[in-house]
C-alpha atoms as an extended CHARMM CRD file, in Angstrom:
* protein
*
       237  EXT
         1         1  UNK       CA            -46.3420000000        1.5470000000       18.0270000000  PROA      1               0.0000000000
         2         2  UNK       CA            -47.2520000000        0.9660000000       14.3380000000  PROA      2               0.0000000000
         3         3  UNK       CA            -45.7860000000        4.0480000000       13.4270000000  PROA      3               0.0000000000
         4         4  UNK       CA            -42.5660000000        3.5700000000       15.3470000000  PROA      4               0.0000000000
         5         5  UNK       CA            -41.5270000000        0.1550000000       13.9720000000  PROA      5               0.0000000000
         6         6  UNK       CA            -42.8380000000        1.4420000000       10.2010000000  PROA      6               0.0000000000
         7         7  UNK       CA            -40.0510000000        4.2920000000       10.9900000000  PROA      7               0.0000000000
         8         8  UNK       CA            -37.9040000000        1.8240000000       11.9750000000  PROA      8               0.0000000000
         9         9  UNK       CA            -37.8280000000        0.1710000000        8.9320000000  PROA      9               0.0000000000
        10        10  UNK       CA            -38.1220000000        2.9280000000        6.7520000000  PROA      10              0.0000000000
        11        11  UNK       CA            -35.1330000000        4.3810000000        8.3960000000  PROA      11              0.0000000000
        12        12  UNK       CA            -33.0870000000        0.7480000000        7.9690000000  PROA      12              0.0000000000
        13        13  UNK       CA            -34.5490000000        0.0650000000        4.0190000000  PROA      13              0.0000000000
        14        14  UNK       CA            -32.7880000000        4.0550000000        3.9780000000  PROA      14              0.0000000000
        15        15  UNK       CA            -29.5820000000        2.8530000000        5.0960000000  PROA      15              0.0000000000
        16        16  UNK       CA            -29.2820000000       -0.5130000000        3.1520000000  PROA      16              0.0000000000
        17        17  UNK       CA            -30.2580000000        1.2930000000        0.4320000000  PROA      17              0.0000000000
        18        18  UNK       CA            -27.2800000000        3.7150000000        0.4780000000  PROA      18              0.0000000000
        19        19  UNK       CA            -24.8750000000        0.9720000000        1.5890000000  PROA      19              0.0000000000
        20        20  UNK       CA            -25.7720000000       -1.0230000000       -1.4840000000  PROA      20              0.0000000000
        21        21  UNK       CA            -25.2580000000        2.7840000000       -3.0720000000  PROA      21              0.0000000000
        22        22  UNK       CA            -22.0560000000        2.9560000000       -2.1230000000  PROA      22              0.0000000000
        23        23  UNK       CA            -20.5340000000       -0.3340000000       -2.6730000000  PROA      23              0.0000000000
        24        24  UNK       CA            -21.8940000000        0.3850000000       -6.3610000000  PROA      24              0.0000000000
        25        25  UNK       CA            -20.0130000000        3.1890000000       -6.2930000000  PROA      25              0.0000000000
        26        26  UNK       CA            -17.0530000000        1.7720000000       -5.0340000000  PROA      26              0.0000000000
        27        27  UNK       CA            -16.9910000000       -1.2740000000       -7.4020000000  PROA      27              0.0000000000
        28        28  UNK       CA            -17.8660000000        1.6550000000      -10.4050000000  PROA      28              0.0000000000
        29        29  UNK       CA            -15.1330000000        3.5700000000       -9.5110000000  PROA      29              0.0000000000
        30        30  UNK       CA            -12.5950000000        0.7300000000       -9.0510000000  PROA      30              0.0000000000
        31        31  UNK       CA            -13.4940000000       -0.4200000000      -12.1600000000  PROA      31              0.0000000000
        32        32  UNK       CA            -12.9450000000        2.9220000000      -13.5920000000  PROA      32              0.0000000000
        33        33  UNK       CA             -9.8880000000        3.2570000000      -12.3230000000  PROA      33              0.0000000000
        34        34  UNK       CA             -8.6200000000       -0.1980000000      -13.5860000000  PROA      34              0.0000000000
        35        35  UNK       CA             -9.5490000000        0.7610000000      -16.8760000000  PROA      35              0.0000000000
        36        36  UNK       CA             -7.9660000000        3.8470000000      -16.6210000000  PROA      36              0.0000000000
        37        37  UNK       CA             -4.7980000000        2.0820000000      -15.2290000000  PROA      37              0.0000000000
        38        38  UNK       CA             -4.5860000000       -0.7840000000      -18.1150000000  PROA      38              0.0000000000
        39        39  UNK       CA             -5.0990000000        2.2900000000      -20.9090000000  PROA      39              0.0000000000
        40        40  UNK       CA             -2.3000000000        4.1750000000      -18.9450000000  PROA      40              0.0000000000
        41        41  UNK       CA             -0.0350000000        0.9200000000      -19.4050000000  PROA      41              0.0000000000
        42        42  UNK       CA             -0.9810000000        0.5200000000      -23.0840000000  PROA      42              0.0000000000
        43        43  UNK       CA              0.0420000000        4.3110000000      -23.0890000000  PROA      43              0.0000000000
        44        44  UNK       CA              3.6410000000        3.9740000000      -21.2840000000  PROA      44              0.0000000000
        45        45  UNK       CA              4.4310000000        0.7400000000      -21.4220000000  PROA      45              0.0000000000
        46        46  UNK       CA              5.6030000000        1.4910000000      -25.3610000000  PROA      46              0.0000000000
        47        47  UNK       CA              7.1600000000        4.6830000000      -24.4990000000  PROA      47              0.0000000000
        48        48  UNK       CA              9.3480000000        3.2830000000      -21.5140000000  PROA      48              0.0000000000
        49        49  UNK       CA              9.8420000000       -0.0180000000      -23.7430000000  PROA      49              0.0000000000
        50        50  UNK       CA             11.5980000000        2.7970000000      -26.7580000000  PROA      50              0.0000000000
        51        51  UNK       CA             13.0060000000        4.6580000000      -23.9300000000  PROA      51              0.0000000000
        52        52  UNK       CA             15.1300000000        1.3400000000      -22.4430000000  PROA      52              0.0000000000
        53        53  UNK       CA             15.7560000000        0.7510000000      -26.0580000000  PROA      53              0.0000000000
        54        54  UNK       CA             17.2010000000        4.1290000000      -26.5880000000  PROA      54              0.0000000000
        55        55  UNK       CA             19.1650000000        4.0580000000      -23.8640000000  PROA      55              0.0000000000
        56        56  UNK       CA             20.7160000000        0.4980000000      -24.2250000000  PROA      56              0.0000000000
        57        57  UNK       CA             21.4360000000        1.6710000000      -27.9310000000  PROA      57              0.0000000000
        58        58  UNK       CA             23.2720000000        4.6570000000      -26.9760000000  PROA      58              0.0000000000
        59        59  UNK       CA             25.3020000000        2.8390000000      -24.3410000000  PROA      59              0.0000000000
        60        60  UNK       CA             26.1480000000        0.2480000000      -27.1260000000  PROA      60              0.0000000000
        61        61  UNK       CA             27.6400000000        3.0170000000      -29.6180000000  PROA      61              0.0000000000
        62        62  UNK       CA             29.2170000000        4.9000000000      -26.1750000000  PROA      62              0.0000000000
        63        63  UNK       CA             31.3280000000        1.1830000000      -25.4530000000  PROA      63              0.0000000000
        64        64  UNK       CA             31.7340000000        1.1950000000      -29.7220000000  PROA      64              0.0000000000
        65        65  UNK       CA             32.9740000000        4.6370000000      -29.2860000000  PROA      65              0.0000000000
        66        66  UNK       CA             35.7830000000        3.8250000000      -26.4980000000  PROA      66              0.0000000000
        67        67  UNK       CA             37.0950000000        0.7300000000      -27.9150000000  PROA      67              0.0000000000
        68        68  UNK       CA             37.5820000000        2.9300000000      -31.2650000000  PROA      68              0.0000000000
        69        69  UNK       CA             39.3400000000        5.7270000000      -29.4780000000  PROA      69              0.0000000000
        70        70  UNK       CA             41.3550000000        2.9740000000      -27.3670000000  PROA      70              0.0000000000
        71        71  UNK       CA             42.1170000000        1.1200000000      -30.4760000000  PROA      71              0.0000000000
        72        72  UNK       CA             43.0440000000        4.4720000000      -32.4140000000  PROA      72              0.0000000000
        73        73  UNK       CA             45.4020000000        5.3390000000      -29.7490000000  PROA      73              0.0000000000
        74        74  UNK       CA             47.3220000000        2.2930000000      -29.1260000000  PROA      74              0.0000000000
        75        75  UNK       CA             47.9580000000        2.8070000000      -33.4860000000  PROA      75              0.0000000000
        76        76  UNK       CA             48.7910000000        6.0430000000      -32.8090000000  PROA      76              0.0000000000
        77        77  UNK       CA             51.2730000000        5.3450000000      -30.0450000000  PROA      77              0.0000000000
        78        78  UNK       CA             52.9640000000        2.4170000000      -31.8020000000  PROA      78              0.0000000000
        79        79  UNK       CA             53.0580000000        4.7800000000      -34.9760000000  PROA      79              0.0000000000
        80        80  UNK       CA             54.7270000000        7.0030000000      -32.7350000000  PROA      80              0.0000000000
        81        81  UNK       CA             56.9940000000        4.6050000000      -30.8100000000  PROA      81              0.0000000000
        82        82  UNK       CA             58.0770000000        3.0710000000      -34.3180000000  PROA      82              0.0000000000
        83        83  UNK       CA             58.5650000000        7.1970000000      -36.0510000000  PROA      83              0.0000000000
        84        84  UNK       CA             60.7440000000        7.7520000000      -32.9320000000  PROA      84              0.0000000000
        85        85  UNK       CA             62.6230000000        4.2760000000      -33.1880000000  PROA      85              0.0000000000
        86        86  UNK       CA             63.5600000000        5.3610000000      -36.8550000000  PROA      86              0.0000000000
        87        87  UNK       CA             64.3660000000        8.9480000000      -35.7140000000  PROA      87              0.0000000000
        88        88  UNK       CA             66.8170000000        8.1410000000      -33.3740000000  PROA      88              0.0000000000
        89        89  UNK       CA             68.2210000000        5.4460000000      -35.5740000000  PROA      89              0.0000000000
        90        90  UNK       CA             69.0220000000        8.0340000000      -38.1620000000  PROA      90              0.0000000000
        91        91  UNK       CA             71.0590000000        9.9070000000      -36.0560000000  PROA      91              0.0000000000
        92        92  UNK       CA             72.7140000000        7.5720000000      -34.3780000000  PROA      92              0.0000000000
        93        93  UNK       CA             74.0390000000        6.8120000000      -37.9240000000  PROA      93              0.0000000000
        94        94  UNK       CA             74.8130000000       10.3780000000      -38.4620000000  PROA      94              0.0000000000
        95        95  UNK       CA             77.2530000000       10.5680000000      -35.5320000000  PROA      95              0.0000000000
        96        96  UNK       CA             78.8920000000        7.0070000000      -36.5690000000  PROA      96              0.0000000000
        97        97  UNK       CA             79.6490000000        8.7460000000      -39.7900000000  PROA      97              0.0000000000
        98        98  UNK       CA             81.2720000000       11.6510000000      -38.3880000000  PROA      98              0.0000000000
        99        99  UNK       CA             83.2620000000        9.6180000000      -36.3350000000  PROA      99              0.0000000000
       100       100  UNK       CA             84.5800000000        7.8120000000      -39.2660000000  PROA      100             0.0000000000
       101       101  UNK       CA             86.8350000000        9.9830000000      -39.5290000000  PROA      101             0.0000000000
       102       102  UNK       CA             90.0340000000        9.8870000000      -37.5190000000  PROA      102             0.0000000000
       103       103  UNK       CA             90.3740000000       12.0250000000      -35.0040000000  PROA      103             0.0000000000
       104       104  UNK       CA             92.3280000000       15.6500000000      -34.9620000000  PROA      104             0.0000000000
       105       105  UNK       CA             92.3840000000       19.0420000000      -33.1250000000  PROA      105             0.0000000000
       106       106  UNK       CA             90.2760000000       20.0240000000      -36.4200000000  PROA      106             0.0000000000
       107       107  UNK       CA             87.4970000000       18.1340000000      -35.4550000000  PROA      107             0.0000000000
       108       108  UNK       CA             87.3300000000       17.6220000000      -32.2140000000  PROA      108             0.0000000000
       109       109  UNK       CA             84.3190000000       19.7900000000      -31.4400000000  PROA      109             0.0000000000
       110       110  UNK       CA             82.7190000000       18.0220000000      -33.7910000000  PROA      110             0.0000000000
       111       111  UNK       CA             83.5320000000       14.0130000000      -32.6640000000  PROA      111             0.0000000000
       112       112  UNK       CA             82.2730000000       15.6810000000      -29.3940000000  PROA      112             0.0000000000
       113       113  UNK       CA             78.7680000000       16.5200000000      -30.5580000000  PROA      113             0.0000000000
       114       114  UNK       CA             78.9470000000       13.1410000000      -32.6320000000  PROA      114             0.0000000000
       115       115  UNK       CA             79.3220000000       11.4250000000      -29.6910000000  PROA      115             0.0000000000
       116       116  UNK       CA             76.9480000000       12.8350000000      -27.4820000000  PROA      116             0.0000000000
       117       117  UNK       CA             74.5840000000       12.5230000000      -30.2520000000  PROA      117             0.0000000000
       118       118  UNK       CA             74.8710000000        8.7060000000      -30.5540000000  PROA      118             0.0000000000
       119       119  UNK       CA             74.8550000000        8.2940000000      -26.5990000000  PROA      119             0.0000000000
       120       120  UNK       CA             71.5970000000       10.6600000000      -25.9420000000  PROA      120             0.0000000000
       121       121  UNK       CA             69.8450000000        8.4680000000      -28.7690000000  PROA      121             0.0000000000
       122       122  UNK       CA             71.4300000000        5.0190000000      -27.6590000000  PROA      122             0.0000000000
       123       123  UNK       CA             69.4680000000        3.0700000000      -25.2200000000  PROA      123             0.0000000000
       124       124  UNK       CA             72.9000000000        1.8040000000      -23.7280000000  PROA      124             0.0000000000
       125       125  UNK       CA             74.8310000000        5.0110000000      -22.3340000000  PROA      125             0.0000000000
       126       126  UNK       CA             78.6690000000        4.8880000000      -22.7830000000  PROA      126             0.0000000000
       127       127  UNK       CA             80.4890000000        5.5220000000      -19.8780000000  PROA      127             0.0000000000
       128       128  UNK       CA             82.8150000000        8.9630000000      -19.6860000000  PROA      128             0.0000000000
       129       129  UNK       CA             86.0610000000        7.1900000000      -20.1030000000  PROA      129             0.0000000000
       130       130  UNK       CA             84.7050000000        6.0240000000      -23.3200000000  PROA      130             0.0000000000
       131       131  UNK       CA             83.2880000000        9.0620000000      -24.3950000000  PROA      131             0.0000000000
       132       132  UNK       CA             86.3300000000       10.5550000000      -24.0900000000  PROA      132             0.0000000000
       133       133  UNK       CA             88.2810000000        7.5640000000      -25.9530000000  PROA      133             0.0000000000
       134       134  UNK       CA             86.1050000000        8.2110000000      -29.0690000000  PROA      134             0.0000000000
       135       135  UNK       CA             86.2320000000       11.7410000000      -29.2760000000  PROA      135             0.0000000000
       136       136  UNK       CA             90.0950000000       11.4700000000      -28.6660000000  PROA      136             0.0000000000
       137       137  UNK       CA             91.6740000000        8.7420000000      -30.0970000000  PROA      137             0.0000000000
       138       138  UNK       CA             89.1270000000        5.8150000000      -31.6650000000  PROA      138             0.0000000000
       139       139  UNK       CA             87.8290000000        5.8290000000      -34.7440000000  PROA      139             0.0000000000
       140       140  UNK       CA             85.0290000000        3.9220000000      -35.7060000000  PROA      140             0.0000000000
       141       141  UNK       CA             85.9230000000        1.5040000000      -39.1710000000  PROA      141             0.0000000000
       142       142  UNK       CA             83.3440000000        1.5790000000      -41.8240000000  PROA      142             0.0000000000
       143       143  UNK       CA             81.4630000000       -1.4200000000      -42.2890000000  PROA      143             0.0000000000
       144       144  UNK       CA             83.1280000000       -4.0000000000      -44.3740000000  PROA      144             0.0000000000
       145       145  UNK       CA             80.1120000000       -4.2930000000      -46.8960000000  PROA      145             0.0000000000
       146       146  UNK       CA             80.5680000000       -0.4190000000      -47.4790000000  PROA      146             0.0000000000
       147       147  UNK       CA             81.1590000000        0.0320000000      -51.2740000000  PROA      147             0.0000000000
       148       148  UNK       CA             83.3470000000        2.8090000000      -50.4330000000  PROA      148             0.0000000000
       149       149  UNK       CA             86.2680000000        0.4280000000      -48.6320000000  PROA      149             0.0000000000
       150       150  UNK       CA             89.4950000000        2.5580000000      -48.3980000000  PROA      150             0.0000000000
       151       151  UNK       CA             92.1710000000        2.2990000000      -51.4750000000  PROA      151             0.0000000000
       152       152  UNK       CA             95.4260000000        0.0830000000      -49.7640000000  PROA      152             0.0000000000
       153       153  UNK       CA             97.7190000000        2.1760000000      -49.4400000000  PROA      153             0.0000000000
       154       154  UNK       CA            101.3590000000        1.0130000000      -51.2070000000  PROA      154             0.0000000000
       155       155  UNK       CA            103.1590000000       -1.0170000000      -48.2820000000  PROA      155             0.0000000000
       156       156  UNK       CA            100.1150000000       -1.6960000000      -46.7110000000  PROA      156             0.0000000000
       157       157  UNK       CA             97.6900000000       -4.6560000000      -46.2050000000  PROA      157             0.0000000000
       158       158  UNK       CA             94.4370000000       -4.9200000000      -44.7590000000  PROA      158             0.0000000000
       159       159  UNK       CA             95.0990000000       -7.4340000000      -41.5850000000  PROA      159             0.0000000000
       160       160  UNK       CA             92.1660000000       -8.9440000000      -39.4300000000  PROA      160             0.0000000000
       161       161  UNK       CA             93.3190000000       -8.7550000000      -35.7930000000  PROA      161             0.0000000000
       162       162  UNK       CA             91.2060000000      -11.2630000000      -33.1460000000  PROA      162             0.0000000000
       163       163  UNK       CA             91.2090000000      -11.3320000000      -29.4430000000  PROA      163             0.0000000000
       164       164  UNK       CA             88.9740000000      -13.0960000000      -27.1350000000  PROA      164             0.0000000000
       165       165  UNK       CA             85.6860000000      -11.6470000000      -26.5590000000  PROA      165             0.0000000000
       166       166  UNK       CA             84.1900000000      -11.2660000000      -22.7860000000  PROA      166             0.0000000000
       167       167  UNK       CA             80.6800000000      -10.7530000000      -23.8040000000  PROA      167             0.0000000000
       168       168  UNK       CA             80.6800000000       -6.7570000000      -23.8810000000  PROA      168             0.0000000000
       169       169  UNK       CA             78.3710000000       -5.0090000000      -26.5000000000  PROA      169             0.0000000000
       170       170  UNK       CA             81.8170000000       -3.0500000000      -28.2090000000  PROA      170             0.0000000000
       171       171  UNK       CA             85.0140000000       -3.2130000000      -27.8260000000  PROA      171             0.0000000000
       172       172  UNK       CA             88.2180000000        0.4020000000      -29.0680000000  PROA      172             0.0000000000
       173       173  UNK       CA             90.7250000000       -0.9710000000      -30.8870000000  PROA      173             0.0000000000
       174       174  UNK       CA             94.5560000000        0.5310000000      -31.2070000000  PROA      174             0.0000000000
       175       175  UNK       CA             97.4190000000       -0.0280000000      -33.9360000000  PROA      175             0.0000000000
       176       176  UNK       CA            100.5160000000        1.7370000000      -33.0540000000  PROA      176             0.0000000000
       177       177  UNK       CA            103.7560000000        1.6260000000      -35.4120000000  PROA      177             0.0000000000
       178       178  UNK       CA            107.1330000000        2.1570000000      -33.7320000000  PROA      178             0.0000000000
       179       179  UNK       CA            108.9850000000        5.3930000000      -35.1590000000  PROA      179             0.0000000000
       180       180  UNK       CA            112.2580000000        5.6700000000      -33.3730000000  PROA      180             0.0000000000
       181       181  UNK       CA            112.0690000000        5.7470000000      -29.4650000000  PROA      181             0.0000000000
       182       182  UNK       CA            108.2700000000        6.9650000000      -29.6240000000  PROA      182             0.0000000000
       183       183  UNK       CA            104.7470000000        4.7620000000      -30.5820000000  PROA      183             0.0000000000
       184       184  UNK       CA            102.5170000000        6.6630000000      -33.5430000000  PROA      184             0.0000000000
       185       185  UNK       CA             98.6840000000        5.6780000000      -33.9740000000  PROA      185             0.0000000000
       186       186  UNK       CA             97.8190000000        3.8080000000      -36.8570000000  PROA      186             0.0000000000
       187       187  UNK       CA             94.7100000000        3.7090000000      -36.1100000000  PROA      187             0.0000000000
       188       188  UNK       CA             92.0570000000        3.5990000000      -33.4280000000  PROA      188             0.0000000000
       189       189  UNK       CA             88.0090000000        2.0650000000      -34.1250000000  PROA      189             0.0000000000
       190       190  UNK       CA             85.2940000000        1.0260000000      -32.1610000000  PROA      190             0.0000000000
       191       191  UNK       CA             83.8750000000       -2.3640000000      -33.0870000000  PROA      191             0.0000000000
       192       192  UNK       CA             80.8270000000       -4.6810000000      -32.1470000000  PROA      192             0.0000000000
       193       193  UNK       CA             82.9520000000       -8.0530000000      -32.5490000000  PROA      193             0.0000000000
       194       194  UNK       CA             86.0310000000       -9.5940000000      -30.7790000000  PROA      194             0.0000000000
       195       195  UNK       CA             87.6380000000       -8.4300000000      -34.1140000000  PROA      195             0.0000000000
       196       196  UNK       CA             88.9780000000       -5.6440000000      -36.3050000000  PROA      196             0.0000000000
       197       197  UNK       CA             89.9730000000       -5.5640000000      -40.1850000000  PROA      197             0.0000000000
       198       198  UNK       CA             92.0740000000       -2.2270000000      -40.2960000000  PROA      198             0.0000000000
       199       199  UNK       CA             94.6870000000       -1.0060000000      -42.9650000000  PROA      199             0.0000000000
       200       200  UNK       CA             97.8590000000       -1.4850000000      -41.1420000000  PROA      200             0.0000000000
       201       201  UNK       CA            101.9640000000       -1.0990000000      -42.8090000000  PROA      201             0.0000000000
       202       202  UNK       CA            103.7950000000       -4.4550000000      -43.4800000000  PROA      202             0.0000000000
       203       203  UNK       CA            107.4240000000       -4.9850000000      -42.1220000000  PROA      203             0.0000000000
       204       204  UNK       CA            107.1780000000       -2.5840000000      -39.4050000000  PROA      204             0.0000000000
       205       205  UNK       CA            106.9420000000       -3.0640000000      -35.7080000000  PROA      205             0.0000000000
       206       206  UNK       CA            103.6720000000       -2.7630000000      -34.4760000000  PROA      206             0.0000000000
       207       207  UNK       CA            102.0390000000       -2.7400000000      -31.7930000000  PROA      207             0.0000000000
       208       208  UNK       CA             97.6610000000       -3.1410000000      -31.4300000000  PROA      208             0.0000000000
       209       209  UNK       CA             95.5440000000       -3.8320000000      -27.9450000000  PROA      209             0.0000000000
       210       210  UNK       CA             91.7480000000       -4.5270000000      -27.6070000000  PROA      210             0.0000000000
       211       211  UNK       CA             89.4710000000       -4.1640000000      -24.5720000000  PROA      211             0.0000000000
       212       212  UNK       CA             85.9110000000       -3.3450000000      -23.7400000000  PROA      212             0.0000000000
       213       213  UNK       CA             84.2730000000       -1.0960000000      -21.2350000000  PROA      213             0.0000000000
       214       214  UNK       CA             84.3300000000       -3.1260000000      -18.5350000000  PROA      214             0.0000000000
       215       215  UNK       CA             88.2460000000       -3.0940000000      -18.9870000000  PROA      215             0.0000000000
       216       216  UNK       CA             90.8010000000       -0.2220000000      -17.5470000000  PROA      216             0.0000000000
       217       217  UNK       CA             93.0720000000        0.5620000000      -20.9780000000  PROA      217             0.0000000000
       218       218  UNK       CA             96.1370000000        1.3470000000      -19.1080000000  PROA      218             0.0000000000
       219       219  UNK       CA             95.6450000000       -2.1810000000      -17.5010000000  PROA      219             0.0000000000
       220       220  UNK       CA             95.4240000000       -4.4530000000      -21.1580000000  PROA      220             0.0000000000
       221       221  UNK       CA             98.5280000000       -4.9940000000      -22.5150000000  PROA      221             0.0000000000
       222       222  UNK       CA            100.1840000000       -3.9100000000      -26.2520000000  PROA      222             0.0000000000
       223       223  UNK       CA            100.8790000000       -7.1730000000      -28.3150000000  PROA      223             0.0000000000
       224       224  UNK       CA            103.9020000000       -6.8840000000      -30.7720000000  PROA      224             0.0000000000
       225       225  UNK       CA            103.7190000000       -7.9270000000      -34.3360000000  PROA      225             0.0000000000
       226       226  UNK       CA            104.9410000000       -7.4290000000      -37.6090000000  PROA      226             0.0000000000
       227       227  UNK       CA            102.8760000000       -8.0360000000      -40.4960000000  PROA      227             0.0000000000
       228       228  UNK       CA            104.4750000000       -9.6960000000      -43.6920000000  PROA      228             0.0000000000
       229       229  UNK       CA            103.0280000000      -12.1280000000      -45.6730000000  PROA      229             0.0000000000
       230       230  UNK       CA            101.8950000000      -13.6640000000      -42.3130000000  PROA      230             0.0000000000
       231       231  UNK       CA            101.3990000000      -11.9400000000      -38.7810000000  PROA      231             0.0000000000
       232       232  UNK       CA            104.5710000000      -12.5250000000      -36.7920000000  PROA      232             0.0000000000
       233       233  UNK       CA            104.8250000000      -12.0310000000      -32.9960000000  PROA      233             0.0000000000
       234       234  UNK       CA            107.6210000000       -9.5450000000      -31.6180000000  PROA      234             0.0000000000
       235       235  UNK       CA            109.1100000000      -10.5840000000      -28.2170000000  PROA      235             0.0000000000
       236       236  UNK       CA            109.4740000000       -7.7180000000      -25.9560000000  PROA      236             0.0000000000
       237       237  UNK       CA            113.1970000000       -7.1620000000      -24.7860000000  PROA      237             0.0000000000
C-alpha cells in the first residue's frame, strides 16, 4: 500500500515537474522570440522609415516634374499662338498691298490670290459678293500716315467724302466721273471708317456711293457732286 501511494507521488512530483518544465520553456521561448521581434524592428523599422522617405521624395520630384512640363507647354503654346498671330498678320498685309493697286485684267489673278489670302488668314470671312467687289472693282487706299501718299495729280484735289456709319467692320467705296452719256471709275477702296480721303478731279460731275456688307450695292444710291473749292451737290434731272 506503501509502495502504491510512494508511486503515486513519484509519478505526480514527475508530472509537476515537467509542467513547471514546460512553462519554462514556454516563457524562454516567448521571451526569445520578443527579443528576436524588437531586434527585427530595430532592423526594419529604419529600412521601411528610408523606404517611405524614398518614395514620398520621388513622388515630390514626379508632381515637380508635371507642373514643369505643364508650365513648359502652356509657354510653348502661347509662343506658338503669338508666332502664328504674327504670321498671319504678315500676310494679311501682303495681300492689302497687292490690292493697293487698282484693279485691271493684268492683275486680276493676282487681286484674286490677294484676296483669298487676307480672308483664309482673317478671323472675319468676307462674304462672296465682296470677294468679288475687291478683286473687281475696289481698291484698298493706302493709309494716310504712309510716307509714300500719291503726287496730286494737276486738276485734282484730295477730297474727304463721309457718310453715316451702321456699325459694320468695312465699308467699298466708289468715285465715278461722268464722260459723255457713260460713268468711268475714279476710284474704288475698301475702308475701316464711315470715311474715305481719295484723289478725285475738280469741276467735273461726279458721282461716289458707300455701303457695307450688310448692304446690297445695287440698292445704295450714287450721290452727285462736283468738287471746287468746296463740295457742291448735283441735283439729278
Amino acid at each position: 500500500m506503501t509502495e502504491k501511494f510512494n508511486d503515486a507521488a513519484s509519478e505526480s512530483g514527475e508530472l509537476e515537474s515537467k509542467t513547471n518544465g514546460n512553462k519554462v520553456s514556454f516563457f524562454k521561448n516567448t521571451e526569445l522570440i520578443k527579443a528576436y521581434s524588437q531586434g527585427a524592428a530595430l532592423f526594419v523599422l529604419p529600412i521601411a522609415l528610408a523606404i517611405i522617405t524614398v518614395w514620398h521624395n520621388h513622388l515630390v520630384e514626379q508632381a515637380k516634374l508635371r507642373h514643369l512640363e505643364a508650365e513648359s507647354k502652356a509657354k510653348i503654346d502661347l509662343a506658338t499662338e503669338d508666332n502664328k498671330a504674327k504670321r498671319d498678320s504678315e500676310y494679311i498685309k501682303l495681300g492689302i498691298e497687292i490690292l493697293k493697286e487698282s484693279p485691271s485684267p493684268d492683275n486680276r489673278n493676282l487681286r484674286t490670290w490677294a484676296v483669298d489670302l487676307i480672308n483664309n488668314y482673317s478671323d472675319i470671312k468676307m462674304s462672296p459678293e465682296a470677294r468679288s467687289e475687291l478683286v473687281t472693282v475696289v481698291t484698298i487706299a493706302a493709309s494716310e500716315s504712309s510716307s509714300n501718299r500719291e503726287l496730286v495729280l494737276p486738276g485734282h484735289t484730295r477730297h474727304q467724302f463721309k457718310w453715316q456709319g451702321d456699325g459694320s467692320p468695312s465699308y467699298s467705296f466708289e468715285v465715278e466721273r461722268r464722260d459723255g452719256e457713260e460713268w468711268v471709275q475714279v476710284t474704288g477702296i475698301s475702308t475701316f471708317r464711315n470715311s474715305a480721303t481719295v484723289q478725285v478731279p475738280m469741276y467735273t460731275d461726279l458721282r461716289w456711293k458707300a455701303y457695307s456688307p450688310k448692304q446690297n450695292r445695287s440698292e445704295v444710291k450714287w450721290q452727285r457732286v462736283i468738287i471746287e473749292s468746296t463740295l457742291r451737290p448735283v441735283h439729278e434731272k
